[in-house]
C-alpha positions as CSV (number, residue, x, y, z in Angstrom):
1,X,-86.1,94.2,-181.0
2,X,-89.4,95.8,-182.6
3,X,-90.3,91.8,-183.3
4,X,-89.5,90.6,-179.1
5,X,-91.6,94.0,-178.2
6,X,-94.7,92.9,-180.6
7,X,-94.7,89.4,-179.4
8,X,-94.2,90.3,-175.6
9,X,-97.4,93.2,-176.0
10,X,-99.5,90.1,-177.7
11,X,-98.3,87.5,-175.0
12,X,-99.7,90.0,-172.5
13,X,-102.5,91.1,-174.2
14,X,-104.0,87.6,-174.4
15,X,-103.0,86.8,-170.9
16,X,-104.7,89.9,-169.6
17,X,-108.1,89.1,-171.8
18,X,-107.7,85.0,-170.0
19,X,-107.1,86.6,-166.8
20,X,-110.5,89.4,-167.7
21,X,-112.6,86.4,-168.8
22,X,-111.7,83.9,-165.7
23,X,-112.5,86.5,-163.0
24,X,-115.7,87.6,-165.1
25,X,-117.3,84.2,-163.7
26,X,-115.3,83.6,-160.4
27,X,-117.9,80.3,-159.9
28,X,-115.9,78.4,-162.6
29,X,-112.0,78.3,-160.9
30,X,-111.3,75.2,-162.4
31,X,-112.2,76.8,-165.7
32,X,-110.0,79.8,-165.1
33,X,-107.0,77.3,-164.1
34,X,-107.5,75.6,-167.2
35,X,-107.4,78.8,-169.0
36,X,-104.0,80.0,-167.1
37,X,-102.7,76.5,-168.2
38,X,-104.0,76.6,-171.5
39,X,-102.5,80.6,-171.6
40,X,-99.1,79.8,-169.9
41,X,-98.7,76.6,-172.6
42,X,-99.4,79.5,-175.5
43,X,-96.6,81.8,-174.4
44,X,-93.9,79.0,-173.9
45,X,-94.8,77.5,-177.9
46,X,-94.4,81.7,-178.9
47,X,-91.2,81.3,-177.3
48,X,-89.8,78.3,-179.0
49,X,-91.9,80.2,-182.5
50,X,-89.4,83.4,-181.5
51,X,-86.5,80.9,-180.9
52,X,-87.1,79.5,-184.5
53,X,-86.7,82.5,-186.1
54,X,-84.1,84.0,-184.0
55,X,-82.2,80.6,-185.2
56,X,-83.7,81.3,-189.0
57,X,-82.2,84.8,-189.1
58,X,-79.0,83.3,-188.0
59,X,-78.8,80.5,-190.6
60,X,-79.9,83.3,-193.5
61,X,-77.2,85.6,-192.1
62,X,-74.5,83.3,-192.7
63,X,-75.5,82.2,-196.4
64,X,-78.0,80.0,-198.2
65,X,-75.3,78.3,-200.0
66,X,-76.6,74.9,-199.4
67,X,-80.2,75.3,-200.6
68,X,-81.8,72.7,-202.8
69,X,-82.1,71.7,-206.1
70,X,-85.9,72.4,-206.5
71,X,-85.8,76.0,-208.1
72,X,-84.2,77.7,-205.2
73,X,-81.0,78.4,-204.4
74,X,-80.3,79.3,-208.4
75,X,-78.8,82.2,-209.1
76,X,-79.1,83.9,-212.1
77,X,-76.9,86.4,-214.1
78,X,-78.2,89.2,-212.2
79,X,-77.4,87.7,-209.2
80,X,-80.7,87.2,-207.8
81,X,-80.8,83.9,-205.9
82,X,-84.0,82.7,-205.3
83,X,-85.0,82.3,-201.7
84,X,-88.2,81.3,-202.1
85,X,-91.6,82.4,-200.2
86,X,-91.2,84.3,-197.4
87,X,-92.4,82.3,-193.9
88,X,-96.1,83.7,-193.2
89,X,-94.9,84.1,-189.3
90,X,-91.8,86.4,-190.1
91,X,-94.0,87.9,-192.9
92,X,-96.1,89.1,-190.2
93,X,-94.0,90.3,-187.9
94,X,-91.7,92.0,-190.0
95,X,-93.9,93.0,-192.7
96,X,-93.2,93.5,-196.9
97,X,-90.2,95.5,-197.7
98,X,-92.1,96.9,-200.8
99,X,-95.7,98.3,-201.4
100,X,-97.5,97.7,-204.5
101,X,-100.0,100.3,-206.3
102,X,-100.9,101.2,-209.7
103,X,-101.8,104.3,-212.2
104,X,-103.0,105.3,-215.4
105,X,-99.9,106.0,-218.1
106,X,-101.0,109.0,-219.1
107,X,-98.8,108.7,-222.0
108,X,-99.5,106.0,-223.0
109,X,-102.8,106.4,-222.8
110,X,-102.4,109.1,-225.3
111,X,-100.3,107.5,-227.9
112,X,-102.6,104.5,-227.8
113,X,-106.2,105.8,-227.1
114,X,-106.8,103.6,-224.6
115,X,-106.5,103.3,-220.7
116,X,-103.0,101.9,-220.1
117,X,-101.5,101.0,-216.6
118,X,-98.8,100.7,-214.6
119,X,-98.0,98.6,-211.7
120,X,-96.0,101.0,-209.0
121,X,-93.9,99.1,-206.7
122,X,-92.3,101.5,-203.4
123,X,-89.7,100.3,-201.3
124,X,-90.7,100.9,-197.5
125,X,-87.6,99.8,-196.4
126,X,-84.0,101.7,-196.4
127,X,-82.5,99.3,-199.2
128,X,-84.7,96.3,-201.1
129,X,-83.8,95.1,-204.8
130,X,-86.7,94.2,-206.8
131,X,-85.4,91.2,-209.2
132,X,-88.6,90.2,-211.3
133,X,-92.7,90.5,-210.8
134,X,-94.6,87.6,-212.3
135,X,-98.6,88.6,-212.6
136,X,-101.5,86.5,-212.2
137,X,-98.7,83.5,-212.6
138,X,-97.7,84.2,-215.9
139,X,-100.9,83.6,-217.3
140,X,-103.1,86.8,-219.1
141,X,-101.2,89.7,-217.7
142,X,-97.3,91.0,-218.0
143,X,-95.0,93.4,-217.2
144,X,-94.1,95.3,-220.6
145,X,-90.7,93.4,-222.5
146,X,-89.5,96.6,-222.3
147,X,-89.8,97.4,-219.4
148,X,-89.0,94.1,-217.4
149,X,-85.7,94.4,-219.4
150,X,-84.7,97.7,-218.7
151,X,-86.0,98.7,-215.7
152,X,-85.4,95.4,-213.6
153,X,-83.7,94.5,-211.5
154,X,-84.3,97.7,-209.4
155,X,-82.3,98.4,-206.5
156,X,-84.5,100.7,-204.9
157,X,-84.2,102.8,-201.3
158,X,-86.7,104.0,-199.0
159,X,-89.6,105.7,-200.4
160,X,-88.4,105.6,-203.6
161,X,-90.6,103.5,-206.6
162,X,-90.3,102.0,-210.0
163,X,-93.2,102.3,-212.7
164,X,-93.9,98.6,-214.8
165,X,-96.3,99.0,-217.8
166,X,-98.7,96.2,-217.9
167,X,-100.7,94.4,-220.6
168,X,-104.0,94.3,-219.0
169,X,-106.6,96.2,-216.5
170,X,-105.7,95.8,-213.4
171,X,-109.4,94.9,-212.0
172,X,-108.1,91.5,-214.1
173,X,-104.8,90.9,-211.6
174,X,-106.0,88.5,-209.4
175,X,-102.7,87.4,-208.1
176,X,-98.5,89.0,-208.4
177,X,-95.5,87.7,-206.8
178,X,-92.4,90.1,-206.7
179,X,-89.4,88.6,-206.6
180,X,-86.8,90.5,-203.9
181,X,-83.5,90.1,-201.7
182,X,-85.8,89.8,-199.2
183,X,-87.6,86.4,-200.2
184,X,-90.3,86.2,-202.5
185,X,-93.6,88.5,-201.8
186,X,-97.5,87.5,-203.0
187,X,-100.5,89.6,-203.4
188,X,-103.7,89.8,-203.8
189,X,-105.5,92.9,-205.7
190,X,-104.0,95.8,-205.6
191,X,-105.0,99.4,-204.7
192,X,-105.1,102.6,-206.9
């Protein structure tokens, strides 16, 4: 619904801004026809993108039992089955189910006499399961053993969090992927 609602406000959006900038200069018609064309071919490929997903959801709804042999489709002895990378499009529209952030371990910090961190990760959705968080591809940076064992997989509702000690500064992450029943979610930097 909220997905048919966004769509619909950008399909009329853009028309109106085609229709603003063809009546702007009313000398060039066959411009502004060209633009209705060029506006009334956008909506109708946004309409077969919406029919995609709409046939997408479907398919994920009724299983991914027949996924291929290249990594996805595995499932593991926590029961995470890897779906992959989330589609960019339904990314947008739907958003991440989780937030990342981090913060100093004070305690850490303390035992060790040095700045420690943690990576916070905050559902903002009613139910995700956070599965595994792979930083900066493996390379340079990880989630503390200890941790990554006891405190994943996280099943995790909304507005609720789980703290992961990392190795490293996080001005140094240049890159995480989380790993959820949702798909697969990448970042960039992260905020304090």
């Amino acid at each position: 619904m909220i997905k048919k609602s966004l769509y619909w406000g950008m399909m009329v959006s853009s028309l109106y801004f085609v229709w603003g900038c063809s009546e702007s200069k009313s000398g060039q018609a066959i411009g502004a026809e060209t633009a209705q064309t060029a506006a009334e071919e956008a909506v109708a490929s946004a309409e077969d993108v919406v029919d995609i997903l709409a046939g997408a959801d479907a398919v994920a709804d009724e299983g991914a039992a027949m996924l291929t042999d290249e990594g996805t489709g595995a499932t593991d002895e926590s029961g995470y089955t890897d779906e992959g990378s989330v589609n960019p499009i339904k990314q947008l529209l739907e958003g991440e189910p989780i937030e990342l952030s981090y913060s100093l371990d004070e305690f850490a910090t303390k035992v060790y006499n040095k700045a420690s961190y943690e990576i916070v990760i905050q559902a903002k959705t009613d139910k995700v399961t956070v599965y595994d968080i792979i930083i900066n591809r493996g390379n340079n940076c990880q989630v503390n053993k200890y941790d990554h064992d006891k405190k994943l997989p996280a099943s995790l509702s909304f507005g609720r969090m789980v703290k992961l000690s990392i190795g490293c500064d996080p001005n140094y992450i240049r890159e995480i992927e989380v790993k959820t029943d949702y798909g697969n979610y990448k970042f960039g930097r992260i905020r304090n």
